[in-house]
Structures are given as C-alpha cells and as structure tokens.
Backbone as CSV, one residue per row, in Angstrom:
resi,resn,N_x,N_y,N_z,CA_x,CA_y,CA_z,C_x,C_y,C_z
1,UNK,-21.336,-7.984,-2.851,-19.903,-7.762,-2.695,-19.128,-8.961,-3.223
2,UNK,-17.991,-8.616,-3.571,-17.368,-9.597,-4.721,-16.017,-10.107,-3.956
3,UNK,-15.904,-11.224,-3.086,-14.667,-11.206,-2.034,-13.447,-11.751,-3.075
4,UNK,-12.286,-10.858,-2.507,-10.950,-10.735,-3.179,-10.131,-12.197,-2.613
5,UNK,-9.281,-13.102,-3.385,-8.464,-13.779,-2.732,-7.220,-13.537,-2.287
6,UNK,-6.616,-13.270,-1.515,-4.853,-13.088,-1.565,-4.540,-14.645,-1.768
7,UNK,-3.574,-14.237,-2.959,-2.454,-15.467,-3.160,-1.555,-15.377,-2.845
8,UNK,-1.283,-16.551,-2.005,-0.888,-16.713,-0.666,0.834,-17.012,-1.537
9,UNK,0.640,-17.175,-2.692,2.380,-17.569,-3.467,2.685,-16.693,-4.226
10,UNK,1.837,-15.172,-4.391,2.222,-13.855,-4.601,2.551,-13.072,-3.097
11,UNK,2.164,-13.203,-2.627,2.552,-12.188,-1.022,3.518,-12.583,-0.136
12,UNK,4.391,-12.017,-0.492,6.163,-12.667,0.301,6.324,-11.840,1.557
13,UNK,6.081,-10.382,1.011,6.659,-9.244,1.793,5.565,-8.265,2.105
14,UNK,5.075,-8.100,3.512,4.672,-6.954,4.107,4.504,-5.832,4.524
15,UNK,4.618,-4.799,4.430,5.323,-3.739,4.364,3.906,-3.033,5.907
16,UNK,4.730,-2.680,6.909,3.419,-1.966,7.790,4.340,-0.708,8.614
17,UNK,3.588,0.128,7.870,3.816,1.576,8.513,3.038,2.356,9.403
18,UNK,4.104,2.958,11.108,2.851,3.424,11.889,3.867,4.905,12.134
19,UNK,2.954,5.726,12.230,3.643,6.945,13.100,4.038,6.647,14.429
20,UNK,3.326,6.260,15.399,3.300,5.677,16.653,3.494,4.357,17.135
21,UNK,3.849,4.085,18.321,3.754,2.588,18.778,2.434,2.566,19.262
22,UNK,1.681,1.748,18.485,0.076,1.048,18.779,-0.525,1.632,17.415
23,UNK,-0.302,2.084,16.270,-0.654,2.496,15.653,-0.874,1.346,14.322
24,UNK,-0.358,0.508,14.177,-0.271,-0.547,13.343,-1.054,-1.605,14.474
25,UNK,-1.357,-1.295,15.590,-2.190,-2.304,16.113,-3.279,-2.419,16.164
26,UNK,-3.907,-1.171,16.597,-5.019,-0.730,16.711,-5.628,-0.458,15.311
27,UNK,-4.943,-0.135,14.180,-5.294,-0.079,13.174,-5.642,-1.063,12.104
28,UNK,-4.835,-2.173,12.445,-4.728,-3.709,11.502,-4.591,-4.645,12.293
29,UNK,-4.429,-4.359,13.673,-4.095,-6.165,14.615,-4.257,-6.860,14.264
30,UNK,-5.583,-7.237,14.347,-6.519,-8.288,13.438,-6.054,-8.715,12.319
31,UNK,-6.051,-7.785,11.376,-6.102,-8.287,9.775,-4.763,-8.959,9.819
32,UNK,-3.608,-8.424,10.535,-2.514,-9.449,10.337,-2.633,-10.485,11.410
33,UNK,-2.826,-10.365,12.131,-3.095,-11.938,12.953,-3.899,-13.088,11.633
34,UNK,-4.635,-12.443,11.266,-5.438,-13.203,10.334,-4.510,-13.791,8.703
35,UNK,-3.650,-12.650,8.350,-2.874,-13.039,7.105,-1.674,-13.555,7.569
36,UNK,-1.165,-13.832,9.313,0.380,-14.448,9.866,-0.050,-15.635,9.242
37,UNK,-1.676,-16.061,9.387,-1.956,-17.979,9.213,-2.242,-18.253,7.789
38,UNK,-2.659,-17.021,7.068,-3.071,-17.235,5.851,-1.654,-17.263,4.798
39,UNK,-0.643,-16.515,5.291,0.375,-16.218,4.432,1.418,-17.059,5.086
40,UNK,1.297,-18.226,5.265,2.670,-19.036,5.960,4.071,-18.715,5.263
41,UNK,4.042,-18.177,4.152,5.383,-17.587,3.492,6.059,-16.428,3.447
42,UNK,5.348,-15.372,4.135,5.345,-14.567,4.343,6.017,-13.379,4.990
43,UNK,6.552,-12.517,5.097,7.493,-11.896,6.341,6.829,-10.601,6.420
44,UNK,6.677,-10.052,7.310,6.205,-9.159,7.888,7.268,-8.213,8.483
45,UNK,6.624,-6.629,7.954,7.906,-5.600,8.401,7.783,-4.356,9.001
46,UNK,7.766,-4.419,10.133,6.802,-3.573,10.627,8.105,-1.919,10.673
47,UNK,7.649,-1.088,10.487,8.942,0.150,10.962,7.816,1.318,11.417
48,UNK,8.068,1.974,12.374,7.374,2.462,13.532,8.040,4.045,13.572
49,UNK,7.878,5.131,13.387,8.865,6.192,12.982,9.053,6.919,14.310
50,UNK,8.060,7.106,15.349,8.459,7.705,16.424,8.335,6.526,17.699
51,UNK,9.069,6.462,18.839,8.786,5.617,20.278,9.682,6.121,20.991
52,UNK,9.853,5.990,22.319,10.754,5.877,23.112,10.721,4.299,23.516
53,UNK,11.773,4.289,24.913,12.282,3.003,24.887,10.773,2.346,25.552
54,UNK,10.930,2.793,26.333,8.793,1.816,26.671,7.781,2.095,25.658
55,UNK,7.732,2.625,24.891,6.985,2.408,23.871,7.537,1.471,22.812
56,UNK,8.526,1.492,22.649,8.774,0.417,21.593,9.178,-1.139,22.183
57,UNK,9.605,-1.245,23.831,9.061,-2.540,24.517,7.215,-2.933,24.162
58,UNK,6.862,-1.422,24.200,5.634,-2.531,23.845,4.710,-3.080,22.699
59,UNK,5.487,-2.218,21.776,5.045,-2.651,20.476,5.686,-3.918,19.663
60,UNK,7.214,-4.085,20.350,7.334,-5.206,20.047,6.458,-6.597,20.636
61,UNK,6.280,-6.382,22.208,5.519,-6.919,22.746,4.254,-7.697,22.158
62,UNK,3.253,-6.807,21.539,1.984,-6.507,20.444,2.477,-7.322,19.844
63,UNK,3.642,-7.233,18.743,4.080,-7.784,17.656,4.113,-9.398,17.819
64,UNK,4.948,-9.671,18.690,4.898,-11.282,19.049,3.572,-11.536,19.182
65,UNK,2.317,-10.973,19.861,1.261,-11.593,20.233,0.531,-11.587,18.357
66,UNK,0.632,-10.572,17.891,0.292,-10.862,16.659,0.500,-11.978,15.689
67,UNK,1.949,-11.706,15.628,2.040,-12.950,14.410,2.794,-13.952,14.964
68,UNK,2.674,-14.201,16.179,3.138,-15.494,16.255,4.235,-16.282,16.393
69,UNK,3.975,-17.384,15.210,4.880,-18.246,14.567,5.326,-17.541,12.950
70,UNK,4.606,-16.612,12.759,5.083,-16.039,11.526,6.183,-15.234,11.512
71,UNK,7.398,-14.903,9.923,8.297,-14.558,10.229,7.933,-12.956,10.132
72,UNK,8.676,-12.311,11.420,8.437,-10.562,10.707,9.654,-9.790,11.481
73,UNK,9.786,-8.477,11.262,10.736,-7.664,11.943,9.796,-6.496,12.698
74,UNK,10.700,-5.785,13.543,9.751,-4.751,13.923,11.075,-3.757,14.073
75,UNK,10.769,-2.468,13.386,12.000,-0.956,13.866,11.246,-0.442,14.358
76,UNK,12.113,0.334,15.403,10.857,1.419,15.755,11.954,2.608,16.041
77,UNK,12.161,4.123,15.451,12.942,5.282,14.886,12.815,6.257,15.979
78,UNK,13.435,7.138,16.261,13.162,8.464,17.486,12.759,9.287,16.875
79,UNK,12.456,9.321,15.544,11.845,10.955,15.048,11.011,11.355,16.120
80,UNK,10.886,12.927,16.137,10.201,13.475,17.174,8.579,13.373,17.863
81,UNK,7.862,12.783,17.844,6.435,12.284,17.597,5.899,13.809,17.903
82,UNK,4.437,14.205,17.097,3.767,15.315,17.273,4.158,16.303,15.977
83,UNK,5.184,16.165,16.123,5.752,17.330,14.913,6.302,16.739,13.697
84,UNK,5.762,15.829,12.866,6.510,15.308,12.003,6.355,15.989,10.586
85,UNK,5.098,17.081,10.734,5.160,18.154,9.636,6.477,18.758,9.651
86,UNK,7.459,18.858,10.643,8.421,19.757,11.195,9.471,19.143,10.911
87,UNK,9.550,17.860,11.102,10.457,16.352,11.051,10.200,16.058,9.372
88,UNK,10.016,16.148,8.561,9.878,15.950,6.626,11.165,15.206,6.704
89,UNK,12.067,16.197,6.280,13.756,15.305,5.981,13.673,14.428,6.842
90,UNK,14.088,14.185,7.861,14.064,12.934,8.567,13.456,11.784,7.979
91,UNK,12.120,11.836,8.347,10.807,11.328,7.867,11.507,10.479,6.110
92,UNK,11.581,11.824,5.875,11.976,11.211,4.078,13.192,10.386,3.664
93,UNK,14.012,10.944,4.467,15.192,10.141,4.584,15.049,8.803,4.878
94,UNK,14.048,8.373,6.051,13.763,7.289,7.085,13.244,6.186,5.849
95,UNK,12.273,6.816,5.172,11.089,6.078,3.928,11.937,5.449,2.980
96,UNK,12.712,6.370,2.936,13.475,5.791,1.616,14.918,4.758,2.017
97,UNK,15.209,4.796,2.956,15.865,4.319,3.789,15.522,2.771,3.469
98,UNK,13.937,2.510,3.952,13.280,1.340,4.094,13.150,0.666,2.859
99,UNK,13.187,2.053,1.963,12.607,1.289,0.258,13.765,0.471,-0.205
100,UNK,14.769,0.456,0.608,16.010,-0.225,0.099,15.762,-1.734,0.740
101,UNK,15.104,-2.022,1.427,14.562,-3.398,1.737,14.115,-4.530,0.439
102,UNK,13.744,-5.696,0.941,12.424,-6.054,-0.350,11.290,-5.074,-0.567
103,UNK,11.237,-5.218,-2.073,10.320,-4.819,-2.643,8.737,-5.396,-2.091
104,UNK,8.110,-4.705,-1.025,6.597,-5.172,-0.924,5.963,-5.758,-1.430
105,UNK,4.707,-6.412,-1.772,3.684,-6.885,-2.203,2.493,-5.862,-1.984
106,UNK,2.678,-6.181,-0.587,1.247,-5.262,0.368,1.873,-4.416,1.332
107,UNK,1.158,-3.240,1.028,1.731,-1.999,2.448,0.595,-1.881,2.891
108,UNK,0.740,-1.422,4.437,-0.496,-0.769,5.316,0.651,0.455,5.719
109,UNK,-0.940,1.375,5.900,-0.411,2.629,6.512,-1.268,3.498,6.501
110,UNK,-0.878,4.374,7.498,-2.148,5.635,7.890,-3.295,5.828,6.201
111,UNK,-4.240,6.519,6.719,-4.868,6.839,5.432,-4.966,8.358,5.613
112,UNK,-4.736,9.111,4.080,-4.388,10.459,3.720,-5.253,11.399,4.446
113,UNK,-6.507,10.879,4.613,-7.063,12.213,5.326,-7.259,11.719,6.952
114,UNK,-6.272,11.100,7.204,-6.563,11.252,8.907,-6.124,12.625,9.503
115,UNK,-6.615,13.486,10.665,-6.383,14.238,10.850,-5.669,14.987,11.615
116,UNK,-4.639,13.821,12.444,-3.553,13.410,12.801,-2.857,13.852,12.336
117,UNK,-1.738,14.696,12.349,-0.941,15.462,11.798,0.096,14.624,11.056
118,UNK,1.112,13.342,12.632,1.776,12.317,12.348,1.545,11.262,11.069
119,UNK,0.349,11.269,11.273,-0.874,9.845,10.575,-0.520,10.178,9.277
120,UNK,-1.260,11.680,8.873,-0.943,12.255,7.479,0.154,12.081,6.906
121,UNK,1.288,12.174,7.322,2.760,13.072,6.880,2.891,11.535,6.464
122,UNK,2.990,10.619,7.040,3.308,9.358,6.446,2.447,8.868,5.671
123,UNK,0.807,8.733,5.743,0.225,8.355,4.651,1.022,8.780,3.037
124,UNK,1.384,10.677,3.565,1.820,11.284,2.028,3.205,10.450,1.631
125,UNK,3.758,10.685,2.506,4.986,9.428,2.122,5.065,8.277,1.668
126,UNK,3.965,7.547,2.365,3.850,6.216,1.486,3.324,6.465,0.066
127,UNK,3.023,6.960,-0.402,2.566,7.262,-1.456,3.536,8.038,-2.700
128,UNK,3.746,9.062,-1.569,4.801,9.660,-2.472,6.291,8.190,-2.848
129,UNK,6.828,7.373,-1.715,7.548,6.627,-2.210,7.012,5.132,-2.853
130,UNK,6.391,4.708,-2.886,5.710,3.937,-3.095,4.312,3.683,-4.194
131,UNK,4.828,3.908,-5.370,4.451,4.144,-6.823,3.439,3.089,-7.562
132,UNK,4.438,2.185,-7.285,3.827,1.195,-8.209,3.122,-0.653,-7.050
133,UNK,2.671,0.158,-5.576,2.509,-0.994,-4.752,1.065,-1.232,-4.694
134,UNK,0.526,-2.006,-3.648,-0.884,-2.013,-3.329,-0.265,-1.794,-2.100
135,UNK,-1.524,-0.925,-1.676,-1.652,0.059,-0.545,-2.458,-0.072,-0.005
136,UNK,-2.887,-0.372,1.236,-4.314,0.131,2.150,-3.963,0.159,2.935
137,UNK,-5.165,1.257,3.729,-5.074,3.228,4.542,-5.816,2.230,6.038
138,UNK,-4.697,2.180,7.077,-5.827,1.649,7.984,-6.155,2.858,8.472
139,UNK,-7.806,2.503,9.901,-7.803,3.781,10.533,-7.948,3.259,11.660
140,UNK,-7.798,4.776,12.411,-7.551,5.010,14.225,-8.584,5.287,14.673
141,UNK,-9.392,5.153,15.216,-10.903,6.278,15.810,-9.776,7.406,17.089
142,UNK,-10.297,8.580,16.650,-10.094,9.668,17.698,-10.885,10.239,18.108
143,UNK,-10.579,11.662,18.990,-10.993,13.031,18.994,-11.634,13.369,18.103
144,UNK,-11.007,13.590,16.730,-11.213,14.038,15.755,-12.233,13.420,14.844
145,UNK,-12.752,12.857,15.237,-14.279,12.094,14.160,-13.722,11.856,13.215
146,UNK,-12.987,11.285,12.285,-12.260,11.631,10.929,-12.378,10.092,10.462
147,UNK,-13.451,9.327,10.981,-13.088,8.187,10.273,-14.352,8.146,8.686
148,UNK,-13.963,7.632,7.865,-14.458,8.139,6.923,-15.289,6.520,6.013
149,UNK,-15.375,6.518,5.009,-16.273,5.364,4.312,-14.841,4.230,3.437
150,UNK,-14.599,3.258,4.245,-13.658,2.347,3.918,-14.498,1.406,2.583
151,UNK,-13.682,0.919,1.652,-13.810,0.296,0.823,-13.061,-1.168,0.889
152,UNK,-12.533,-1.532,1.767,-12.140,-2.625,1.728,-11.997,-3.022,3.377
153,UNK,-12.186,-4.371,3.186,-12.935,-5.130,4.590,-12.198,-6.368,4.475
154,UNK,-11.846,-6.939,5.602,-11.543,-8.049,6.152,-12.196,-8.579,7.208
155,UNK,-13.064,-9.567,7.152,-13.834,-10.096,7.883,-12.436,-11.257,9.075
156,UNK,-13.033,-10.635,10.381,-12.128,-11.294,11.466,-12.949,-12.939,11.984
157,UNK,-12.699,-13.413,12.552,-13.327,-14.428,13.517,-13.568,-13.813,15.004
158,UNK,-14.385,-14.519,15.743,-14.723,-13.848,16.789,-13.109,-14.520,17.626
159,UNK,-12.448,-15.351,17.474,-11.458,-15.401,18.238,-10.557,-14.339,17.650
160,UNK,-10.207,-14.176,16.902,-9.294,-13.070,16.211,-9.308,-12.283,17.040
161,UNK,-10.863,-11.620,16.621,-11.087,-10.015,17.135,-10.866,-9.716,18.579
162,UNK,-11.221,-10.741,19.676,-11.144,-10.873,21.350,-9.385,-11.002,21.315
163,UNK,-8.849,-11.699,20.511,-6.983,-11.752,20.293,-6.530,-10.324,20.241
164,UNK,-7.442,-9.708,19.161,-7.037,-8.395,18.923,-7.103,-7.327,20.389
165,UNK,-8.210,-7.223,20.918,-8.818,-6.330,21.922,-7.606,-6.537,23.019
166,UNK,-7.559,-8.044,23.810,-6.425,-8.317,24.623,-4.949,-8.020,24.175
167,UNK,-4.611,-8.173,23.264,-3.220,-8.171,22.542,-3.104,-6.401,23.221
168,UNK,-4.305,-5.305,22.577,-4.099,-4.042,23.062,-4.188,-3.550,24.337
169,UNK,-5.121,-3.950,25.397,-4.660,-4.121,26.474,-4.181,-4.205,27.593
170,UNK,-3.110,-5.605,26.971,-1.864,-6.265,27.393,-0.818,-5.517,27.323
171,UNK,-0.650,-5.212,26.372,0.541,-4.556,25.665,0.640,-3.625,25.635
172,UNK,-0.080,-2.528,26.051,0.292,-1.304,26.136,-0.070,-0.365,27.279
173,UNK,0.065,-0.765,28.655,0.080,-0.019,29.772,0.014,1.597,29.633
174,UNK,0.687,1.894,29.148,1.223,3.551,29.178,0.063,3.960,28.215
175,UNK,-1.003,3.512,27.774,-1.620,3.822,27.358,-3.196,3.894,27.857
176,UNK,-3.667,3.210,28.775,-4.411,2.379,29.528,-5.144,3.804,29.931
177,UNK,-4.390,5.283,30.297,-5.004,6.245,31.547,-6.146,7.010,30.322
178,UNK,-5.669,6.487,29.049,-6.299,7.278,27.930,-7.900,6.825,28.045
179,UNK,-8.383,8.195,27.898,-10.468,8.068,28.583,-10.665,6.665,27.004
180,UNK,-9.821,7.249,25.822,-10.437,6.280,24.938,-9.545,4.827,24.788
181,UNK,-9.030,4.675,25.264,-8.293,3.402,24.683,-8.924,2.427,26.118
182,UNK,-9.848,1.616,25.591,-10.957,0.671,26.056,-11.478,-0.426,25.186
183,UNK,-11.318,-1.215,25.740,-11.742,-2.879,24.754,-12.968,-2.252,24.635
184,UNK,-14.388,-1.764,24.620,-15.791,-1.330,23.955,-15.452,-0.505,23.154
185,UNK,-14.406,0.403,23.071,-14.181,1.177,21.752,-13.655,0.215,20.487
186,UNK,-12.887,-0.300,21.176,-11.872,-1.284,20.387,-13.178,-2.219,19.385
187,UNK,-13.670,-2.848,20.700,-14.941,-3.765,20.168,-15.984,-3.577,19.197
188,UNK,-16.683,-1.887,19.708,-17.329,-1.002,18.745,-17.133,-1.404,17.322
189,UNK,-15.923,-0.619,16.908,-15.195,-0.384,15.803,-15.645,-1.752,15.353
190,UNK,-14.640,-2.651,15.490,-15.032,-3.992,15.225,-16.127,-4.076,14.525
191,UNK,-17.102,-4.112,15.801,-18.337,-4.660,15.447,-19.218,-3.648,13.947
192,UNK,-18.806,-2.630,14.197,-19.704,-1.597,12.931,-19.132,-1.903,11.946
193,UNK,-18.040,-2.122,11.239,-17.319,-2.651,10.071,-17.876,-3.752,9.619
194,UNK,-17.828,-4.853,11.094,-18.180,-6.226,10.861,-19.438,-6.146,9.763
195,UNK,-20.715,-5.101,10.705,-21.897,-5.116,9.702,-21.621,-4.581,8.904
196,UNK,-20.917,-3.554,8.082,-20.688,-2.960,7.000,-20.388,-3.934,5.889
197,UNK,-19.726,-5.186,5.994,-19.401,-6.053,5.323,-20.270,-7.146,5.602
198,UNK,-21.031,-7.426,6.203,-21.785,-8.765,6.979,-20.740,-9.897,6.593
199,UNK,-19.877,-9.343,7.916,-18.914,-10.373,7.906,-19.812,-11.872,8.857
200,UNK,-19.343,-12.656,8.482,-19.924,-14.156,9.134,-20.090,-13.768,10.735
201,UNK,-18.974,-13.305,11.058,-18.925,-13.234,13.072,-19.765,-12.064,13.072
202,UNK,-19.881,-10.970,12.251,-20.321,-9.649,12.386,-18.934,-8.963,12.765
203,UNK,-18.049,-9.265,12.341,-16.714,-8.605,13.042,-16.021,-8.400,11.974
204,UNK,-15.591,-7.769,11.654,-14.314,-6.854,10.792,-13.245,-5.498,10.906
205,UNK,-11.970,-5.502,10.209,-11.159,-4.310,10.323,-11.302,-3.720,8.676
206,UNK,-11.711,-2.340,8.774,-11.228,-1.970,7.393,-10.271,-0.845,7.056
207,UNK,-10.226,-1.187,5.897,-9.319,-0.518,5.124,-9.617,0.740,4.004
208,UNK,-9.060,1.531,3.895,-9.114,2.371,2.210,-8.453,1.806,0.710
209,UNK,-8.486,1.655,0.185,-7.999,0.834,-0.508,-7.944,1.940,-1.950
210,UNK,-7.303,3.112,-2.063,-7.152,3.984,-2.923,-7.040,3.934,-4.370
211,UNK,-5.963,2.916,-4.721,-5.937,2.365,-6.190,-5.350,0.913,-6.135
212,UNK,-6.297,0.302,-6.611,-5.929,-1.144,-6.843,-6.398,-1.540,-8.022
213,UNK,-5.303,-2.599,-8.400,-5.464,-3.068,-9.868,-5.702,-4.751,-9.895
214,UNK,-6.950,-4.721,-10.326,-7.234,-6.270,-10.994,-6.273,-6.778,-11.796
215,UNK,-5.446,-8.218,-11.799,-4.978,-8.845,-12.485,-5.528,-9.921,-12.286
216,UNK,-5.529,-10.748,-13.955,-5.656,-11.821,-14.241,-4.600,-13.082,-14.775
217,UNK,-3.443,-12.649,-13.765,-2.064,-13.122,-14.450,-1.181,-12.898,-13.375
C-alpha cells in the first residue's frame, strides 16, 4: 500500500456532510480529530440536514470534543429526518445553499450505496453538486449489513480511537437506549479497518474514495 500525504498548505476548507446528528461522528470522528492537528490551517464545516433542538445540542457538543483548538462551524437544518427521498427540494435547495460558502478542498459524506434512505439522498447530492472536489463516502454500521469494501484508510492512534468511542458516548445520550450504539461496536469497527490497513495501533476509520486524482503540482 502506497500512503497518501495531505498537504497540509493545500487543505484550507472542509466540507462534512451528515443526514443526522452523530452521523459525521460515528462515521469520521477520528479521522478529523486526527486532521484538527494535522491541518492547523484549516476550518472545518460541518452542516447536518436534519436535528431537533437536543440533537443538535449534541452534536455540537461532539464537535468541540473533536476538533478542539481547531477552527470549524457546525449547522444543523430541520429538514424532516426519515423522509428525505420526500424532502429533494429542500434537501437541494439546502446543498446548494452551502455551495455558496468556500470552495472545499475535502468533503466527507454518506457513501452512495448506504442503505439508509437519508444517507443516500445526500451521498447523491454531494455528488450531484459537487463536480470537480475530492470526496470520501464515510460509513455507519447498521441493521442493514451494507457496509461494503473501503478503499481508503486512515490509520488512528490508540488515543484517538478511545477519544473517538468516549466523544460518542458522552455526547449523545438520546442515543445510548439504541441495542447498537455501544463503545464494542464502535471499537469493533475500528479495530477491523485497523487490520485492513495494518495500521501501526491496528486501529483505523475508512473511507470510499470514488474518484480521485493524482497530482504532481
């Protein structure tokens, strides 16, 4: 395996898209805890399309434990959560809304075949608005078995990854009664990626990484 560098004086702007509150956590915690220290220049932007008001207390919540000292924003939108096949205009309106921001570097966001109804509708969106970016698809473990063969890996530290597990948690009570949302699932995940990549700790988050382009310039 051939490890990629991020340059750290190309990557200004972040771009992180979740259907849900915990959805950019559980999906990338890690990897941005890991790029808040790597990218000291950096801003981070998180926009969140469905929450209510305790859900988006706690994703901001998450957010501080994530990055820190790093600079970032967090929105989080009332579209209807569950039905966002139903919710499109909104949704589209919302995307493009955002594209009026800085221009990204790096986006995260659902990956196309999750089977998540929410997950989907925005993967297609990012895509559909978002032409000419680098992109990678985090994933969720569910119900639905749907996690699939990631191509791109970020190897965590074992403090990271224990940052990551607590950060989720902590931070998200209203979520806690769920049979799956458990630091050994959390950990699991982790740990099977980790070997997928033989990351140093054995610990990693991955990614899809759909089309990316080598430059030498």
């Amino acid at each position: 395996m051939l490890p990629l560098l991020l340059d750290s004086s190309r990557v200004r702007h972040v771009l992180c898209l979740g259907a849900h509150c915990d959805d950019i956590e559980i999906g990338a915690g890690g990897s941005l805890m890991e790029l808040s220290e790597r990218l000291p220049a950096a801003h981070f932007r998180w926009v969140v399309f469905s929450g209510d008001d305790e859900r988006e207390a706690e994703t901001r919540a998450a957010a501080a434990r994530v990055h820190g000292n790093a600079a970032y924003s967090v929105e989080v939108l009332r579209i209807r959560g569950s039905y966002f096949p139903s919710e499109f205009v909104a949704l589209k309106d919302a995307i493009e809304s955002v594209k009026q921001g800085p221009a990204p570097d790096l986006i995260l966001t659902h990956r196309l075949e999750d089977r998540h109804q929410d997950h989907r509708v925005v993967a297609e969106l990012t895509w559909n608005t978002y032409r000419r970016h680098s992109i990678l698809e985090y994933e969720i473990p569910k119900y639905e078995g749907d996690l699939g063969h990631p191509n791109f890996y970020l190897p965590l530290s074992a403090a990271t990854a224990a940052a990551k597990v607590r950060m989720l948690m902590d931070c998200f009570p209203s979520q806690r009664q769920r049979a799956w949302f458990t630091p050994d699932l959390f950990q699991a995940q982790l740990r099977l990626r980790g070997m997928e990549c033989n990351s140093p700790s054995g610990l990693a988050e991955a990614f899809h990484g759909r089309k990316l382009i080598f430059s030498t310039c």
